[in-house]
N, C-alpha and C positions, 0 to 999 in steps of 0.2 A: 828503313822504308824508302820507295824509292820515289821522289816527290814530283821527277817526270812525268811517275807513271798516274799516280793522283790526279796530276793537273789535268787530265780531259775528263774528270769525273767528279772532280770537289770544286764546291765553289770557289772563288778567288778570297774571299774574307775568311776560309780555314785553312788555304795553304801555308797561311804565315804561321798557324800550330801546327802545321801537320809534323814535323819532327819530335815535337812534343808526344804525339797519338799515342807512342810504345813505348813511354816512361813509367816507371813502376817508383812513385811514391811512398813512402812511408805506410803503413796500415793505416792508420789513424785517418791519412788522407783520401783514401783509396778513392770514395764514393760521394767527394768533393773536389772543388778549385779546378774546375772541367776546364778544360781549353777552352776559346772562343766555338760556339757549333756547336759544341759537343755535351750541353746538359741535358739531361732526360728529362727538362720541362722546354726545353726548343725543339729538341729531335722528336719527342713525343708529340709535341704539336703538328711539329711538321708531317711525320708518318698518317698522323690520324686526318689528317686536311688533304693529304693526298686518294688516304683507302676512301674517306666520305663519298666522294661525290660519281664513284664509278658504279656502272651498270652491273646486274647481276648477271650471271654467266646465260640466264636463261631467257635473258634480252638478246643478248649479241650472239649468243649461238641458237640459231632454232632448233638447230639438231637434237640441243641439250636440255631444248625446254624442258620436256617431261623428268629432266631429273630436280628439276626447282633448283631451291638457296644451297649451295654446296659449301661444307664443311672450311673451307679455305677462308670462306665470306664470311662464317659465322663467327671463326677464332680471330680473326681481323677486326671485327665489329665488337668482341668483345673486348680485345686490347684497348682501342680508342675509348670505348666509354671506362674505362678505368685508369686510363690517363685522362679524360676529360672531370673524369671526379677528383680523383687525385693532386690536380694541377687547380681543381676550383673554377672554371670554363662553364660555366654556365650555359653560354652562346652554345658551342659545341657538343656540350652534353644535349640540349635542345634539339639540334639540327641529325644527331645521331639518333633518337631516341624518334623524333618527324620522321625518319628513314622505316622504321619500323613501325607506323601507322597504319600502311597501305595491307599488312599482315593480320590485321585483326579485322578483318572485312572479309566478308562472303569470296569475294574476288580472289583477293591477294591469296588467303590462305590455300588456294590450289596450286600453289607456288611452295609450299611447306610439304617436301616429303615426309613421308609418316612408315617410309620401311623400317622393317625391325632391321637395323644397319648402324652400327656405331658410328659409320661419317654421316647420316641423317638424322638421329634422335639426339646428336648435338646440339642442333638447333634449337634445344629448348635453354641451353646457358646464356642466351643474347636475351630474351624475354624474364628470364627471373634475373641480369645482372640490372636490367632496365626495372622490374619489379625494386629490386633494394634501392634505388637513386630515385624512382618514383612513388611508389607504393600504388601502380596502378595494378586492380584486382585482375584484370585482364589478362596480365604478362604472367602473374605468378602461376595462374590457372592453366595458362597456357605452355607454360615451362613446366609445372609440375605432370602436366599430362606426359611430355616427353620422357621424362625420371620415371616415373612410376611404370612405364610402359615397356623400358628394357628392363625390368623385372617381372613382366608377367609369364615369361618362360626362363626355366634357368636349366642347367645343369644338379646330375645328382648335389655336390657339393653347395649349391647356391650362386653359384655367380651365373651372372645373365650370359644367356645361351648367344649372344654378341660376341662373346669373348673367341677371339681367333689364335690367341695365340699370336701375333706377331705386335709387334711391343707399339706400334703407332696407337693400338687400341689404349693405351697406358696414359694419354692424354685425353681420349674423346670422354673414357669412361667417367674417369675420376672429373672430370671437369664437370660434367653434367650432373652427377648423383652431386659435390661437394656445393653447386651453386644449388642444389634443390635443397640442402641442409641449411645456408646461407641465410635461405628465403624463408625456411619455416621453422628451426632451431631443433628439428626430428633426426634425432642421431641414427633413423635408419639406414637414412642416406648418407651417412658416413662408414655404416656397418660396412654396407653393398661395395664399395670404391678399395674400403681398407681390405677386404676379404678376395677381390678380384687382385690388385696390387700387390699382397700378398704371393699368391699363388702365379703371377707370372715372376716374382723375385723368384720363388724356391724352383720354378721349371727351368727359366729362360736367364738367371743372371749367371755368367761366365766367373772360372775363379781370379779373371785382370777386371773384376765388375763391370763389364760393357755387355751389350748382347747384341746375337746375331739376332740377325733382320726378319726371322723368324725361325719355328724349331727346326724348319726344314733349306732353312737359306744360313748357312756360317758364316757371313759376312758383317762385319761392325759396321754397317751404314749411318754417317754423321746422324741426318735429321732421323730418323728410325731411332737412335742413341736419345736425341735429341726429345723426343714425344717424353721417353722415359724416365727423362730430366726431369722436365718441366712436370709433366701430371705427378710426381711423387711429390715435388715442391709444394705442389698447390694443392695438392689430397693434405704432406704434414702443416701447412698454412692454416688449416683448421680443425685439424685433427687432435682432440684436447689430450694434455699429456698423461690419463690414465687411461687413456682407449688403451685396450685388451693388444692390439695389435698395434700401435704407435711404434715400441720399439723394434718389431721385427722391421718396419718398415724406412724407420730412421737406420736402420743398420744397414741395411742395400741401398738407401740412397747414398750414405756416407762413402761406401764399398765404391760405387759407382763414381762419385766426385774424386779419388784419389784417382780409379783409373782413369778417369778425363784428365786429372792435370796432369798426370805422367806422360798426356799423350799431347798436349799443347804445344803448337809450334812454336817459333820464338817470336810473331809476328803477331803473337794473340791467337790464332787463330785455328779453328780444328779441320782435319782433313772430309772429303767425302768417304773415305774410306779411312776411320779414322788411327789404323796403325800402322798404316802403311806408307810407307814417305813419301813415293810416287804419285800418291792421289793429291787431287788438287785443292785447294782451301775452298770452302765453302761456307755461307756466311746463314741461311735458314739455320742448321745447327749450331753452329757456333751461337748465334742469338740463344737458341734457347737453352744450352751450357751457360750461357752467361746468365742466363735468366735464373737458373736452379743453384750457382753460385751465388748470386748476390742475395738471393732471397735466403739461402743457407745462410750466411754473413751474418745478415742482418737480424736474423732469430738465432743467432745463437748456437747453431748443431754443427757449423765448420769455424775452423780456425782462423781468425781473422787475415792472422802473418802472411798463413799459406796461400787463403783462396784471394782474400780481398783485392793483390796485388793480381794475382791470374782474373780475375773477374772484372776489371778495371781496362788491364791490357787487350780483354776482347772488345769490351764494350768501343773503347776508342779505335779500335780496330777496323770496328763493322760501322762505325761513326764514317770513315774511310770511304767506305763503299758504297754510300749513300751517294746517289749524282743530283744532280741541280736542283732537280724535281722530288726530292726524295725517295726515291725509286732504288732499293737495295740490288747490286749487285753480284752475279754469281750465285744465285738462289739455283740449288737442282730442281729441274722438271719433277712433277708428280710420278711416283718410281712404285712398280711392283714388286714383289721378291724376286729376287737371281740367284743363278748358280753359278756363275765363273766372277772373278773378282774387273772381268772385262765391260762387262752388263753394268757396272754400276759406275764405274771412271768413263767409260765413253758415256754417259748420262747427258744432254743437253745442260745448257748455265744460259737461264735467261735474267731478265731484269725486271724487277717492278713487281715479280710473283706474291701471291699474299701468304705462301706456305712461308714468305722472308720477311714480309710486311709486319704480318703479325706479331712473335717474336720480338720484332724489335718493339714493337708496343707493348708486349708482357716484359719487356726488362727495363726501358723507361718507366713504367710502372713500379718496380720491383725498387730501380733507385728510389725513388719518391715516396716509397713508406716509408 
């Protein structure tokens, strides 16, 4: 690693580990004895103290008012109060949880898009994650309307007519029906998530278990890769082990985890284009690879040897690319489906995005179960 290049981006109290960052420890050790910086109850702190106190998009852009709380805001706000429980943060759980006050009022709520649209009816996992830490009847009622509402139209087969086919959907879905199970212990809502997850494994997973960016885009796009990490982690996180479907779906994520590590650079770290060597590391997916290895780890369904040591090496990685303010670097701009492998490497890499924000808050969470 090259600790030149660090130094205009990491604080001075973790350049003295930074050599350390892409050391591969014993198993045993993997998901302990963190450098200086680098544990998922500082970094966690720190990401979530930074996503708090910013405007919602439909503050600062007028243009964008009428589309309200977008999807980026609500997976970020949902990271943070799950490290703010996790880590015991009372303070923080509070000030997160005040944030989402202003939403249960006549007003705010005209800020809550209600399109049948999987980046909008996500919005109802921030209210039932704030329902299980609070038990206020309001959030759950309010969440459960989002759940039950992308199931009021479906497809022959059952799954909600949401479903696009392109694998980003693979985290809005299952997140939202899984936190409505959560909240009310109705395995319906684990039916709908495991039956949709399903059916894009048997369409959309590839025989190196990665997928293209959709049926109609062949390209292995990191974060796109990345959505499908993460939502099958968090669908089998609750998914009890005689659900009917548990094993088809532990079997593609599995599939999916070897081809991720096969494709690991030696820096930790995965491409935007993740088979391709030319493409440049990008740290949104790589979090949420990291996040669907550690969480695999830690239950049990991957190898400790194999991943722990690959799941360790990102996290410290993406520890890295954190600059002063917490602000993740190298995150891709918000990306449609392409057709040339050009469309997706000439992509913009901004900083501070919350499609990179968050992530890192669902894998310092993931350490800390």
């Amino acid at each position: 690693m090259n600790l030149r290049f660090l130094s205009s981006f990491v604080p001075l109290a973790m350049l003295a580990s930074a050599a350390s960052l892409v050391a591969e420890p014993l198993s045993s050790d993997c998901f302990s004895n963190w450098p200086p910086g680098a544990s998922p109850a500082e970094v966690g702190k720190r990401v979530a103290e930074n996503v708090l106190p910013r405007k919602f998009r439909y503050e600062t852009m007028p243009s964008k008012a009428a589309l309200g709380v977008m999807y980026p805001e609500v997976i970020a706000w949902y990271g943070a109060l799950t490290v703010a429980k996790l880590t015991g943060d009372s303070d923080l759980k509070d000030r997160l949880v005040q944030k989402f006050e202003p939403f249960l009022t006549e007003a705010g709520a005209k800020h809550i898009n209600r399109t049948a649209h999987v980046d909008y009816h996500v919005f109802g996992a921030v209210p039932l994650e704030i329902y299980g830490q609070t038990k206020d009847p309001r959030c759950k009622d309010l969440g459960l309307g989002f759940a039950d509402a992308q199931w009021e139209k479906t497809t022959p087969d059952g799954i909600t007519a949401e479903a696009r086919y392109w694998i980003d959907d693979m985290y809005m879905i299952p997140l939202l029906q899984v936190q409505a199970f959560r909240a009310t212990g109705d395995l319906k809502y684990l039916d709908r998530a495991a039956l949709t997850m399903v059916a894009y494994f048997d369409q959309m997973q590839q025989p190196n278990g990665l997928f293209f960016h959709g049926t109609n885009a062949h390209f292995y796009w990191g974060r796109g890769n990345g959505w499908m990490a993460a939502g099958s982690a968090e669908l089998l996180r609750s998914l009890p082990d005689n659900h009917p479907r548990r094993a088809r779906i532990l079997e593609g994520y599995r599939k999916m985890m070897a081809g991720l590590l096969a494709n690991q650079m030696e820096n930790g770290m995965w491409r935007q284009l993740i088979d391709q060597p030319e493409a440049w590391a990008e740290t949104s997916g790589t979090a949420m690879f990291a996040f669907g290895m550690v969480t695999g780890v830690k239950n049990g369904w991957l190898d400790e040897k194999a991943y722990g040591p690959a799941a360790r090496k990102a996290w410290l990685a993406l520890v890295a690319y954190l600059d002063e303010n917490a602000n993740l670097r190298e995150v891709c701009i918000g990306t449609d489906k392409g057709f040339d492998a050009k469309f997706y490497l000439d992509r913009a890499r901004i900083v501070g995005d919350l499609h990179g924000q968050a992530p890192m808050l669902w894998t310092a969470s993931a350490l800390l179960r």
